[in-house]
C-alpha positions in Angstrom: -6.9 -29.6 -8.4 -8.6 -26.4 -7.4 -11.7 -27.6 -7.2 -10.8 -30.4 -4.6 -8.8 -27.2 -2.7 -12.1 -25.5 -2.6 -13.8 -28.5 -1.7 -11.3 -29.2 1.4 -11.4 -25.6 2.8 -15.4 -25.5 2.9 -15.4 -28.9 5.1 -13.3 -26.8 7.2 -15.8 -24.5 7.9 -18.8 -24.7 10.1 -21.6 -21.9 11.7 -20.7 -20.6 14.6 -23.6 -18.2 14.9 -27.0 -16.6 13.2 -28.6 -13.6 13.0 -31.6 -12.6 11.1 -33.1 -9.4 10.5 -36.2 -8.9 7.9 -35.5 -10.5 4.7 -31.8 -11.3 5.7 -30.6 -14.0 7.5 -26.6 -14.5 7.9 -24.5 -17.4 9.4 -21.1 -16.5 10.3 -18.8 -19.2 9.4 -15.3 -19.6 11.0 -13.1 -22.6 11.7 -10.7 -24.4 14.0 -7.6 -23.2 14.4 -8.9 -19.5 14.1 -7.9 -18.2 10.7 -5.7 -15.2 12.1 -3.1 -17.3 12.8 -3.4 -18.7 9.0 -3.5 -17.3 5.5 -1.1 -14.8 3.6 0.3 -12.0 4.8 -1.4 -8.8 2.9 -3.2 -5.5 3.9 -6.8 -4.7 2.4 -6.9 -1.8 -0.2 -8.7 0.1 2.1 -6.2 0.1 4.2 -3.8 0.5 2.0 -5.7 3.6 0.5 -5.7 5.3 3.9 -2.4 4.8 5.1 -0.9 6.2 1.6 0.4 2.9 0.8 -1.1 2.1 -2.3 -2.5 5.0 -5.4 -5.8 3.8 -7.5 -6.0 6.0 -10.3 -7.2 6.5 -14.0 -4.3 5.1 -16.5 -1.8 7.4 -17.0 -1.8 7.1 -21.1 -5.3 7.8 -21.6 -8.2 7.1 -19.1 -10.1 4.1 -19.8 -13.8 2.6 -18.7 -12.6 -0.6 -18.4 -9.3 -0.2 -16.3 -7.4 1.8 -13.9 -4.0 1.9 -12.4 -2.9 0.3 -9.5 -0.1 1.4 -7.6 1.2 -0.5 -4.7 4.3 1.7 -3.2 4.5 -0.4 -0.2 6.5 -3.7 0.9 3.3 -5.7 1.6 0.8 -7.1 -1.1 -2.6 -5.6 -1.3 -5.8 -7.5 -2.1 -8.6 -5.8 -3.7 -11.9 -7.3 -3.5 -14.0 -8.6 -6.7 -16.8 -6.6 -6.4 -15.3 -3.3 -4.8 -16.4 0.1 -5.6 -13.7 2.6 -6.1 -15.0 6.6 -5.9 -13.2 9.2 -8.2 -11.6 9.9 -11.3 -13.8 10.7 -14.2 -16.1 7.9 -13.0 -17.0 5.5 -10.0 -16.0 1.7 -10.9 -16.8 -1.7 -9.7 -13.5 -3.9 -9.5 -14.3 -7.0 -11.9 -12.3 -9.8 -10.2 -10.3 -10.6 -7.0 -6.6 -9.2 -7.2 -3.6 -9.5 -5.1 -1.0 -7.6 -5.6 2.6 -8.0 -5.3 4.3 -5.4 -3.2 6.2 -2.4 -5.5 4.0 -3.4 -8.0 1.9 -1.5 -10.7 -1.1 -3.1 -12.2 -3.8 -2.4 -14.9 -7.1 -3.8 -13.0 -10.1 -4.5 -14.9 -13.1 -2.6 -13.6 -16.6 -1.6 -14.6 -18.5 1.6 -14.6 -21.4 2.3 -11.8 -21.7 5.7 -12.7 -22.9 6.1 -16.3 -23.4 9.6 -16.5 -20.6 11.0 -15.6 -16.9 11.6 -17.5 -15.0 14.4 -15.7 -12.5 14.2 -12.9 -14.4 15.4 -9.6 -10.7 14.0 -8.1 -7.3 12.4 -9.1 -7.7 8.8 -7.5 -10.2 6.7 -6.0 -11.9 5.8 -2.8 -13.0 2.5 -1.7 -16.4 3.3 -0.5 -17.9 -0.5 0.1 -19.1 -3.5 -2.1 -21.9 -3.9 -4.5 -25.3 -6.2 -3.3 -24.7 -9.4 -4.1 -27.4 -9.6 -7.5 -24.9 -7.3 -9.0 -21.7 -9.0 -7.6 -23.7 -12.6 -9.7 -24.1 -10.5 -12.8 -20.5 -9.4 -12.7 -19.6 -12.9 -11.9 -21.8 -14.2 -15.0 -20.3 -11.6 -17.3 -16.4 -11.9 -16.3 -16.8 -15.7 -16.5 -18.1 -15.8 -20.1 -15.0 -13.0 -20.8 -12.9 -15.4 -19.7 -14.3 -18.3 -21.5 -14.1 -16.5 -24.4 -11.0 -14.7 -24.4 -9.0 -15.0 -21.2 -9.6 -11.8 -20.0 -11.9 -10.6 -16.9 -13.8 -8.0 -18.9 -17.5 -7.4 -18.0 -20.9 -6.7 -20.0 -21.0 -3.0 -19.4 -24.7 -3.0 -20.5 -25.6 -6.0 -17.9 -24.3 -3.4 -15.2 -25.6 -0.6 -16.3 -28.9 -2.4 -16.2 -28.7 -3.4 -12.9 -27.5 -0.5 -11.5 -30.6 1.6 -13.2 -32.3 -1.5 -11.9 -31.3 -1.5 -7.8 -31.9 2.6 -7.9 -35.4 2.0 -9.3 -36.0 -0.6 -6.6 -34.7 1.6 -3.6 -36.8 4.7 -4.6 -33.3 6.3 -5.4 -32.3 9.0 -8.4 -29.1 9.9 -9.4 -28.4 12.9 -12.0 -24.9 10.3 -12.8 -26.8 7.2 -12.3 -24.3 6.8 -9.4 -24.3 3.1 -7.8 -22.7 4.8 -4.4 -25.3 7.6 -4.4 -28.4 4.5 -4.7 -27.2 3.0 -1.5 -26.5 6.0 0.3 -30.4 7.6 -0.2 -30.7 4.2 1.8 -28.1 4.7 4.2 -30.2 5.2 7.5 -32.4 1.5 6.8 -28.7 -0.2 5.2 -27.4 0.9 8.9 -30.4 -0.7 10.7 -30.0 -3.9 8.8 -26.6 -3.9 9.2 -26.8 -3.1 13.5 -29.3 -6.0 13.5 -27.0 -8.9 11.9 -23.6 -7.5 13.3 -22.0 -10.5 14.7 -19.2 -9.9 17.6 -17.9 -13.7 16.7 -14.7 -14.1 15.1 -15.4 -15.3 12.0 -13.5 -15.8 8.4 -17.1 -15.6 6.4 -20.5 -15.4 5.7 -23.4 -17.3 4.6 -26.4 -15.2 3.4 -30.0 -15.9 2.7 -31.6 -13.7 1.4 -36.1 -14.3 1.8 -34.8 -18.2 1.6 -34.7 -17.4 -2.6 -30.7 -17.3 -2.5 -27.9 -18.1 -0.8 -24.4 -15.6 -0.8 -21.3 -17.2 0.6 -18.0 -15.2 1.2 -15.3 -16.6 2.7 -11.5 -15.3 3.1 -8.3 -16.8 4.3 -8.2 -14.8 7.7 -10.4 -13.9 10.3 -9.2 -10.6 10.3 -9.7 -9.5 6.7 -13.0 -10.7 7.1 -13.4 -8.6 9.6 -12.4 -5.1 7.6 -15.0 -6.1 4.9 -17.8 -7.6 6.9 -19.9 -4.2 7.0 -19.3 -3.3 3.7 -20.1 -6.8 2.6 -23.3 -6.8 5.2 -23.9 -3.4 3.7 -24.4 -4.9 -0.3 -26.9 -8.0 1.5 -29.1 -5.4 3.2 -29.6 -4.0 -0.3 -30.6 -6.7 -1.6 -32.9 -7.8 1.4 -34.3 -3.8 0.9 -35.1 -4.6 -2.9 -36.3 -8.2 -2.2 -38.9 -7.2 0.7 -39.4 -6.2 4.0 -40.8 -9.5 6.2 -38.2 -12.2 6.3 -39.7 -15.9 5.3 -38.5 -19.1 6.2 -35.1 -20.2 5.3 -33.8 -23.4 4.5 -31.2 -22.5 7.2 -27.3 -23.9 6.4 -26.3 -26.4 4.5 -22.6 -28.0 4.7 -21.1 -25.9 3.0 -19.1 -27.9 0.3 -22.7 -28.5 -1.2 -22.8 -25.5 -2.7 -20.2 -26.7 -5.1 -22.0 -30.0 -6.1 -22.0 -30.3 -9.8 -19.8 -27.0 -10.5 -17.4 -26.9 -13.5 -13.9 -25.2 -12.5 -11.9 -23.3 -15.1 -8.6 -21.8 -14.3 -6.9 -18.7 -15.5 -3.7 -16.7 -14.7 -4.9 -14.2 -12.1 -4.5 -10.7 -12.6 -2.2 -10.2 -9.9 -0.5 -13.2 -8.1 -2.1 -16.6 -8.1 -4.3 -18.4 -10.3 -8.7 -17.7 -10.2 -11.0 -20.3 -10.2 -14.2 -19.8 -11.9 -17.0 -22.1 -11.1 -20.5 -22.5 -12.4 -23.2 -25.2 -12.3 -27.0 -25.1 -13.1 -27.9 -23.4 -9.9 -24.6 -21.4 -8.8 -22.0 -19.2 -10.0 -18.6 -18.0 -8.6 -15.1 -17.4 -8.0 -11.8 -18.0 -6.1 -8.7 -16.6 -5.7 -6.5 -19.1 -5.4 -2.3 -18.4 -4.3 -0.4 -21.6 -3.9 -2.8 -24.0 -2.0 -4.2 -21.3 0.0 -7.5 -20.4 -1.0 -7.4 -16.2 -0.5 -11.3 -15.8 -0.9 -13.9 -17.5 -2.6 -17.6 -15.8 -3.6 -20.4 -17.8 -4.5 -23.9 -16.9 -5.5 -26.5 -19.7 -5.9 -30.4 -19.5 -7.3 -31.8 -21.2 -4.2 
């Protein structure tokens, strides 16, 4: 059932526009009717965070690695972004899996740690600073998947992230005394900016298609044009890493494909989300991802594919 939802929302979409800037090439995808006048009604945690609408903090019984608390104190649900990075607490984290909250809710989320050497409070709640690139965003994906698989839950391989975050700092010339994801990408900041500047888009769109060095596609699409649009630097921000770490002088790309493709030969498996709705975890020989999935309308689906 999912999986033909997923299939029907991609043939909705089509590139509207490309932009290409060394290793990185992006389509922006959007569709017909524009996808403000569509979707859910939610605000981004981000937003959230900054008007005092929502508190992200360490659990209240004990703080844990693998969770923190989620307090939404307003009347509108919240979505939080599979892949975010949240700075505070006793430690940065990664949020594991899409979630959408239900307004006056509390939730436990399931995160991951990006800052290993670190266990002190430098502040009571979190930040969201951006997204992680998306080889690290495919290795949570991996991990959470086989969690789920195995026991229903969205918990990551802590070691897997740890190596990959020791991994991207090696690869952008970066040190951090914490082995601090956030602190990687910002020694990178001015050349994350200049790639970012070069594939900015001023199209209305509701997602992206990445190539990154024509090695990999990244696909991100959401259920309104303007969500997209508060993530879209922070998302362009985690492909220009990876272009950084892949190399310097773009090479050809396959350019896009239709975009239901990229599901061809996937196997779905459902599971209660975290939040509201139901996520859709999908994997084939060449592709790995997610969707976040609240009545029939597909909220936002991630995919990260091999070539």
């Amino acid at each position: 059932m999912s999986l033909q939802l997923l299939s029907e929302r991609l043939k909705s979409i089509e590139v509207v526009e490309t932009r290409r800037s060394g290793a990185l090439t992006v389509h922006y995808l959007s569709e017909s009717p524009p996808t403000r006048e569509r979707g859910l009604v939610y605000r981004t945690l981000a937003a959230a965070i900054a008007g005092g609408a929502v508190e992200v903090e360490e659990r209240s019984e004990g703080a844990r690695v693998g969770s923190l608390s989620v307090r939404n104190l307003s009347g509108e649900r919240i979505f939080i972004l599979g892949g975010e990075l949240l700075r505070g607490g006793k430690q940065d984290r990664m949020v594991n899996t899409d979630v959408l909250a239900e307004a006056g809710s509390r939730l436990e989320v399931p995160v991951s740690c990006v800052e290993r050497n670190r266990w002190r409070f430098t502040s009571g709640r979190f930040s969201s600073t951006g997204t992680a690139s998306p080889s690290l965003r495919h290795v949570l994906s991996g991990s959470v998947r086989a969690s789920y698989a195995a026991s229903s839950r969205p918990v990551s391989n802590q070691g897997s992230v740890w190596e990959s975050v020791d991994s991207e700092g090696t690869s952008l010339g970066s040190r951090s005394p914490t082995s601090n994801l956030s602190d990687h990408y910002g020694s990178r900041a001015v050349d994350l900016r200049e790639v970012v500047s070069a594939v900015t888009s001023p199209v209305e769109a509701c997602g992206l298609l990445a190539e990154i060095e024509g090695r990999g596609r990244v696909l991100d699409v959401f259920d309104r044009a303007d969500v997209f649009g508060e993530y879209r630097d922070r998302l362009l921000e985690g492909y220009a890493v990876h272009a950084l770490i892949e190399g310097q002088a773009g090479s050809a790309t396959s350019g896009p494909c239709e975009l239901v493709a990229l599901l061809e030969g996937a196997d779905a498996a459902e599971y209660p989300a975290v939040g509201l709705g139901r996520e859709v975890r999908l994997a084939s020989k060449w592709s790995e991802g997610s969707a976040l999935v609240v009545g029939d309308v597909v909220v936002h689906v991630a995919l990260f594919t091999n070539a």
